[in-house]
N, C-alpha and C positions, 0 to 999 in steps of 0.2 A: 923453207920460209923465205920471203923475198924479203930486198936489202932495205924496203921502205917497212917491213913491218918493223923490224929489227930496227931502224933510223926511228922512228915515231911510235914506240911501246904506246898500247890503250893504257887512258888514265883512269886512273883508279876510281871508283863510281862512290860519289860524295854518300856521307851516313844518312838516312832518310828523316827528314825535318819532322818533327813533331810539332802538330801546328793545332795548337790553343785558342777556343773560341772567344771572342768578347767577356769579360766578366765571370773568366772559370773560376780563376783562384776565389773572387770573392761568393761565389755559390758552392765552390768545394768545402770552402770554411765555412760557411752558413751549414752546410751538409752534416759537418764532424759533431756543431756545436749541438746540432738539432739532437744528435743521437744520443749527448748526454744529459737535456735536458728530464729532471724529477718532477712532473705534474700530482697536485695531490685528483686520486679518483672520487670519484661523487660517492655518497654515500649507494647501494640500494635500496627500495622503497620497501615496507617490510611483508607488501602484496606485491609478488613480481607477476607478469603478464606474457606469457609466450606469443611469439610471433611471430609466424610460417612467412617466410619471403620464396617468390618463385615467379619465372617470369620465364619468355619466349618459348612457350611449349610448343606453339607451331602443331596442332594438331593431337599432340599425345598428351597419353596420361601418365607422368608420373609418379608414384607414392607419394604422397603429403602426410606426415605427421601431424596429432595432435595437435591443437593448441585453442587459445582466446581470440585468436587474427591472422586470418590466413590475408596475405597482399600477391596479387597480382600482377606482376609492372610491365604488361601489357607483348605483344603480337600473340595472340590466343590464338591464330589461323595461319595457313600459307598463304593463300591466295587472299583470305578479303572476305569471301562472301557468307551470306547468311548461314547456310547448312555448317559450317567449319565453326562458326563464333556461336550458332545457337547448340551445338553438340559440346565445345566448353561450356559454357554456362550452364550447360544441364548437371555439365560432371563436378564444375565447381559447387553448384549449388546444393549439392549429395553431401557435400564435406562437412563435418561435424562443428565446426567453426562456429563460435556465436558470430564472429562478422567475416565476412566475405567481401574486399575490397579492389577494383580491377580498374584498369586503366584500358587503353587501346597503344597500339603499338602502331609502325608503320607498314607493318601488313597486313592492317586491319581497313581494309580500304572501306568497307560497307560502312563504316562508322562514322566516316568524315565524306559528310555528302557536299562540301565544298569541291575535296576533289575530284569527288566522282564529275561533279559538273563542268568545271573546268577540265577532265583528262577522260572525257567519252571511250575513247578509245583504250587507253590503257583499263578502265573498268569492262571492258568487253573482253578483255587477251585474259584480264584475271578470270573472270565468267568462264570462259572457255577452255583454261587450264585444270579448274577444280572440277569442272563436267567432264574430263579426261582422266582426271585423278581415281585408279580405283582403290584408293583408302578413303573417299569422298562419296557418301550420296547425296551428289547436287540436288538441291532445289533453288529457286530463285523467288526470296520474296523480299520487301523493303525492310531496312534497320526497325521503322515501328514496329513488325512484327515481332519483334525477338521478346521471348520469355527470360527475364531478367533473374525471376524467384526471389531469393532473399538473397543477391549480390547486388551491391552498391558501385554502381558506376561513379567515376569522376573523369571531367573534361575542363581540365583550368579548372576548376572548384573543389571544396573544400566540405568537411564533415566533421562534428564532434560524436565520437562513440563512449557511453557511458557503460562503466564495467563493475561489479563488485568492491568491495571496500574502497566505495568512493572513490576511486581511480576512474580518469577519462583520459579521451587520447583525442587531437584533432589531428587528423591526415590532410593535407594540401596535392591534391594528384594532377598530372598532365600529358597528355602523350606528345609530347613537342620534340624532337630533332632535328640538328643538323644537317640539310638536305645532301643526298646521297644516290644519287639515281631516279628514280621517277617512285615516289611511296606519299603515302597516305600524312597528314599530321606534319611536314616538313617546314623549316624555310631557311633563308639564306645562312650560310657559318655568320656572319659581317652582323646579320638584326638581332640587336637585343630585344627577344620577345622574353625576357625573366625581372628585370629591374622593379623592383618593390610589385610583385606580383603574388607572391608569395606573405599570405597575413604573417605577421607578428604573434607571437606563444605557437606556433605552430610545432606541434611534434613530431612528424614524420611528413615528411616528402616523399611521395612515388612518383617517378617519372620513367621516361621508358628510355629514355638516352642516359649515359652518364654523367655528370659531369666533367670538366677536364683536369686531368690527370691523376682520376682518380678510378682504377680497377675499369679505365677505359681503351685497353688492347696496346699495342707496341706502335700504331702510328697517332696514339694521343688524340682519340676519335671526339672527345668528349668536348659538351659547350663551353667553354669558359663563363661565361654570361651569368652560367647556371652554378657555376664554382662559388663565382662573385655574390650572389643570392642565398647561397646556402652562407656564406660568411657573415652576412649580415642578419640572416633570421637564426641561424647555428639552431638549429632542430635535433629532437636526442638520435634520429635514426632516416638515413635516404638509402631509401628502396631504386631499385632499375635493374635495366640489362642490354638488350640490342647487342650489344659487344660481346657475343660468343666467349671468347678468348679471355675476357676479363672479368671471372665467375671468382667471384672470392668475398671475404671481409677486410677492411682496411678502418683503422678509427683517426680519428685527427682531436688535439683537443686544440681550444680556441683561448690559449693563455698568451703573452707578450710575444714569448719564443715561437708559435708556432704562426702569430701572425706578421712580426718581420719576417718568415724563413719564405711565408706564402709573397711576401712581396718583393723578396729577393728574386724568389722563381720565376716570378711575374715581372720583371722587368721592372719593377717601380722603385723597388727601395734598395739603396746605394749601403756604401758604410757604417752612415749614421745607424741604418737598422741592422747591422753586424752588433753595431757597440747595442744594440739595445738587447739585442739577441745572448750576448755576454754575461749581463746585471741582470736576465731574467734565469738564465742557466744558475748564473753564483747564487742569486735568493734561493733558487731549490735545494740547496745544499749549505749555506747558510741560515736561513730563517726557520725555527722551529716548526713542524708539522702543525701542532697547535696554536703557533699564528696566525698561519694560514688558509685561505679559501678554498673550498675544492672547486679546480677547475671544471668547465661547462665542455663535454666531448660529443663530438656526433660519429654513430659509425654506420659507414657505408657499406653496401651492402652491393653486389652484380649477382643477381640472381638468377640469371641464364642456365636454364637447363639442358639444354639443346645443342648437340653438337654442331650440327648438320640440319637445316631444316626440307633440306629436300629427300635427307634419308630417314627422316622419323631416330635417330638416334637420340636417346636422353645419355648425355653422360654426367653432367651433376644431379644431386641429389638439390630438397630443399634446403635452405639454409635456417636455422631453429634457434632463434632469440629469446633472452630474459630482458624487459623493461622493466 
């Protein structure tokens, strides 16, 4: 060992910093309080209504269960083109379902003849991938041709379904996302294309994107816009998928607590909605059951089937609701 290492010992290597983002403490504590929040649940209605959610089949057929509503939430095809979306809608329309409701995804490219117009070319590479595809017998004929049957398309629009003891349901559907590559139905993260777009008494939302951060994958894929929309019409049930990865159920209810905890996440609300997040916690646990209202909850739903859309793998099942 030389006399200079021995003269100038290495110093000891400082403990590694723990470095805390803006605003954690106060979202860690919005976090703890959320968990012990006691919402009263709705009552059920004394006709309940099943209802099949399933979304990004991409070409296959999965087992669908029984039920009153089978929903759709949209990319029925790989590629786009007719032969892929009119071979679903054959299979969908087979299903015993009194309603059949489907959206378009964004690899549903035949369906949005905007961008076929605008992206020529990327609808040729689709054309000529599904004419290669041997799980595919191409044909090429335009969207009007497609045999629809008894499935209810929606595009931005809206439907009331009337069902048995007086029960109806109005679905609000759209194939809108987040743009992400060159696809069908997209636009900018930054444009709110959802701001009171969505009618008022609406009961279910299908869409084929998620919202955001909700059962929308590990880079938080989902629209905000679309978060913001669903808060303000608070619908009993939003259908989607696109986000592989983020196949599950999630419920949210829309009481004091969970709307400061949403505005905390959301960058908007400070302190003030901690203390309010507090006094909505202590009423639940305070104020007798019989005083109180039962809270209005929506559950969300990623209905992604589909592992892998270029391996034909189904790894979820559909997901089977009581309303």
């Amino acid at each position: 060992m030389s006399l200079e290492k021995i003269s100038n010992p290495p110093k000891p290597s400082a403990p590694p910093r723990i470095v805390k983002l803006p605003r954690h403490r106060l979202r860690s504590l919005a976090s703890t309080l959320k968990s012990y929040n006691r919402p009263l649940p709705p009552p059920l209605p004394t006709h309940t209504l099943t209802v099949v959610c399933i979304s990004d089949t991409h070409c296959t057929h999965p087992p669908i269960p029984p039920g009153d509503l089978l929903l759709h939430a949209g990319d029925l095809s790989k590629w786009g083109t007719f032969s892929e979306i009119q071979t679903q809608l054959t299979w969908l329309s087979e299903q015993p379902h009194k309603y059949k409701v489907v959206i378009a995804g964004n690899h549903d490219l035949l369906l949005d003849d905007e961008f076929k117009e605008q992206h020529r070319e990327r609808w040729k590479q689709a054309a000529q991938a599904a004419s290669d595809d041997e799980h595919i017998n191409y044909v090429d004929y335009p969207a009007a041709s497609l045999n629809w049957g008894d499935v209810i398309y929606l595009q931005n629009s809206s439907v009331t379904l009337s069902f048995p003891w007086d029960r109806s349901l109005r679905i609000y559907g759209s194939p809108l996302t987040p743009q992400h590559g060159l696809s069908a139905f997209q636009h900018l993260p930054s444009e709110d294309v959802w701001t009171e777009k969505v009618p008022l008494h609406t009961d279910i939302i299908l869409t084929h994107g998620p919202p955001r951060g909700l059962l929308d994958g590990f880079k938080k894929s989902g629209c905000a816009f679309l978060t913001q929309e669903i808060m303000r019409v608070r619908p009993r049930l939003v259908v989607f998928g696109h986000i592989h990865v983020g196949h599950g159920i999630e419920e949210r209810v829309y009481d004091r607590v969970e709307k400061a905890y949403e505005q905390i996440s959301g960058q908007l609300g400070g302190w003030g909605s901690l203390a309010g997040m507090v006094w909505g916690v202590m009423g639940g646990y305070l104020i007798p059951r019989s005083w109180r209202q039962p809270e209005k909850r929506t559950t969300f739903v990623n209905a992604a089937v589909v592992e892998g859309w270029e391996n034909h793998v189904v790894k979820n099942e559909a997901v089977i609701l009581q309303i």
